[in-house]
C-alpha positions in Angstrom: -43.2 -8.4 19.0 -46.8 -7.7 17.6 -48.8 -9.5 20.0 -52.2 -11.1 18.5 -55.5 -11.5 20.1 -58.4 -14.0 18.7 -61.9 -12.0 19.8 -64.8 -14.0 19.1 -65.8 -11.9 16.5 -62.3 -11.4 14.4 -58.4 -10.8 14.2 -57.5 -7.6 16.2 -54.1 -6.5 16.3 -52.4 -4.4 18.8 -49.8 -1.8 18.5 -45.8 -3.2 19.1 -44.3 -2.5 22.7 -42.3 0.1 23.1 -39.1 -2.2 24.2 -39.1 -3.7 20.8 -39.4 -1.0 19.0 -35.9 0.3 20.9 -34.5 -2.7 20.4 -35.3 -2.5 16.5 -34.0 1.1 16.8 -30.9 0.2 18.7 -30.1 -2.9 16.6 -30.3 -0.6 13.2 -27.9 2.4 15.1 -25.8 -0.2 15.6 -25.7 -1.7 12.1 -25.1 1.2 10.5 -22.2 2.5 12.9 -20.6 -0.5 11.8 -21.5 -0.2 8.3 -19.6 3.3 8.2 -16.6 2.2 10.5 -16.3 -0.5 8.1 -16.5 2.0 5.1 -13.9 4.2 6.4 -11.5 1.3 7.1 -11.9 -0.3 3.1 -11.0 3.2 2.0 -8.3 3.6 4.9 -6.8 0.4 3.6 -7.1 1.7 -0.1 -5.4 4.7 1.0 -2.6 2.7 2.4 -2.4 0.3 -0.7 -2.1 3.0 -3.4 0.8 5.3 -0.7 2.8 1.9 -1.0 2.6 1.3 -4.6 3.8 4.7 -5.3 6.6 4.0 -3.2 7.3 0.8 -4.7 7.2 2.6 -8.3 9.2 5.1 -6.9 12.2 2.7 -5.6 12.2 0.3 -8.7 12.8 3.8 -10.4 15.7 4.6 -8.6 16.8 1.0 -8.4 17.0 1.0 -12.2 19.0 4.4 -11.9 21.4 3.0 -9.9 21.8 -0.2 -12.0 22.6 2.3 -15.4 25.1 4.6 -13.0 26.8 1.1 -12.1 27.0 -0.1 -15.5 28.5 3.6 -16.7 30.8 3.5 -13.8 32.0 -0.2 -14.1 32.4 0.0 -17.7 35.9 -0.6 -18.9 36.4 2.1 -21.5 34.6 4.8 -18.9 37.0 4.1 -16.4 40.4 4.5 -18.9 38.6 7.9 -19.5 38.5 9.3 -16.0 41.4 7.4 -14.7 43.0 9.5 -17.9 41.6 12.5 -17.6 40.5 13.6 -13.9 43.3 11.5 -12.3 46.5 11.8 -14.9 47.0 8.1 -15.2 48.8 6.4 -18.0 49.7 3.1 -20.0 52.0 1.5 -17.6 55.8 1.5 -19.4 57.4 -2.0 -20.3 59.7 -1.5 -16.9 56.9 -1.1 -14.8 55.2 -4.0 -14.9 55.9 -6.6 -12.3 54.9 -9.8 -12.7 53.9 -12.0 -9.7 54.2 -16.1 -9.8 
């Protein structure tokens, strides 16, 4: 603190000890290590926000991928086609058929 004296003739004032000065000091370090930890965690966090949207984009890509593979492979005509083709299936005779009550 700045300390004051009241001389007869007039304000004097005296120079601040050195202890507050080093406290002022200290206090300031100390704001501004936290200031730049504080920094470094916002952009940290930013960091760690933009990764996940990425990865968010990135699996409702694939999810909507997989949902036009399902609907290709669950699609009646597709599967007459490759149960035709790659497996040599046919129209089941009038013989064949069973029918169960």
């Amino acid at each position: 603190m700045i300390d004051i004296a009241w001389p007869r003739s007039g304000v004097s004032v005296t120079r601040p000890r050195v202890s507050t000065v080093l406290a002022a000091i200290a206090i300031l370090m100390v704001v501004g290590v936290f200031h730049v930890w504080l920094r470094m965690e916002v952009t940290r966090c930013e960091y760690e926000v933009s990764t996940l949207e990425k990865n968010i984009r990135a699996e409702e890509y694939e999810f909507k991928t997989l949902e036009v593979a399902l609907g290709k492979l669950t699609n009646p005509r597709q599967l007459q086609r490759v149960a035709t083709s790659r497996l040599g299936l046919h129209e089941p005779q009038a013989n064949q058929v069973v029918t169960v009550k």
